[in-house]
Structure formats: structure tokens, C-alpha cells
C-alpha positions, 0 to 999 in steps of 0.5 A, a space after each residue: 773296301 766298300 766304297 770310300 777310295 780315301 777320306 773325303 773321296 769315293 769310288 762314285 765320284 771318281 767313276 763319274 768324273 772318268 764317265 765325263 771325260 774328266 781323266 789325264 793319262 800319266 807317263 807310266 800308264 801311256 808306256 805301260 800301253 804301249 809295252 803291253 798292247 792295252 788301250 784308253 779305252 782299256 784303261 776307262 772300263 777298269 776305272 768305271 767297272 774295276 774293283 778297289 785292291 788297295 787305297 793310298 790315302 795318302 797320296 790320294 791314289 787307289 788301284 783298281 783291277 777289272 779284266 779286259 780283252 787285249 788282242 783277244 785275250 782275256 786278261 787282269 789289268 790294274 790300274 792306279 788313279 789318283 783324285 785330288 780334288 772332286 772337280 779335278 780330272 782323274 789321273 791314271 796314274 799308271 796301268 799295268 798286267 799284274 805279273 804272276 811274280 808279284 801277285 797271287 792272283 789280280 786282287 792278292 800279293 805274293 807275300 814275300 819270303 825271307 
């Protein structure tokens, strides 16, 4: 995917606002926590060392996957951040365990059968 998260962004920008303390948590992404056992500091390592899965150009909004380490256990965790504006905060927009139902693997989605 390269760098560019969407026209005008790029992952750099987004990682260094994260880097400053630049970021809001969203609602999804504090319940998803909760839900799952991960954290804030979860949540940072996947926007300043995660990959691009997707980009959303048009809502501004990327989602990045890195594995962390939840109650000593490696695991995937996504991550979806949106950057509107350069001087703008980073918003996590939700995070979440990728389930094995949706995904092939952290990077790949089940294609749907019909």
C-alpha cells in the first residue's frame, strides 16, 4: 500500500502526531478494550508499528494490524484510525481481535460465498 494512507495523508504524519500524544480513543475502541482485554497502550503500538490493511479514502480513516501481547498471549489486533486534518488529533476509531469468521488471516478477508 506504500505509505500514502489517503490523498493528501500518509501513514508518517499519522504515526508521529500518535508519537506526540496527538490521538482520542473513540467509543468503539474503549468497548471493544474492555470487551477484549486490550489497552491504550495496545491500541499506540498498532498505529506506530502496525501495517495498512485497507484505506478508506473517503472517510479518511485507515486500518492498520500489528500483534500485540494480551494476558500473555500473542494476538492480531486492528485498528482503525481516522486523520482529518495534519494538526488534528489521531482518532481511533475502533480496535478490535479480527475474528477468524471474517478474516483469513490479519491482512486478508474471507471472501464471502454465496
Amino acid at each position: 500500500m506504500g505509505d500514502m494512507v489517503h490523498k493528501g495523508q500518509d501513514i508518517g504524519a499519522l504515526r508521529r502526531q500518535v508519537a506526540n500524544g496527538s490521538f482520542a480513543l473513540g467509543l468503539h475502541a474503549m468497548q471493544h478494550a474492555v470487551k477484549e482485554g486490550f489497552t491504550q497502550k495496545d491500541m499506540v503500538c498498532v498505529a506506530s508499528r502496525g501495517i495498512v490493511v485497507e484505506v478508506y479514502p473517503e472517510r479518511k480513516r485507515c486500518l492498520l494490524y500489528a500483534d500485540v501481547t494480551i494476558e500473555g498471549l500473542k494476538m492480531p489486533l486492528h485498528l482503525v484510525c481516522g486523520h482529518h486534518q495534519p494538526d488534528a488529533p489521531v482518532v481511533f476509531v475502533t480496535a478490535y481481535v479480527p475474528s477468524e469468521d471474517e478474516w483469513e488471516t490479519p491482512t486478508r478477508r474471507r471472501k464471502i460465498r454465496r
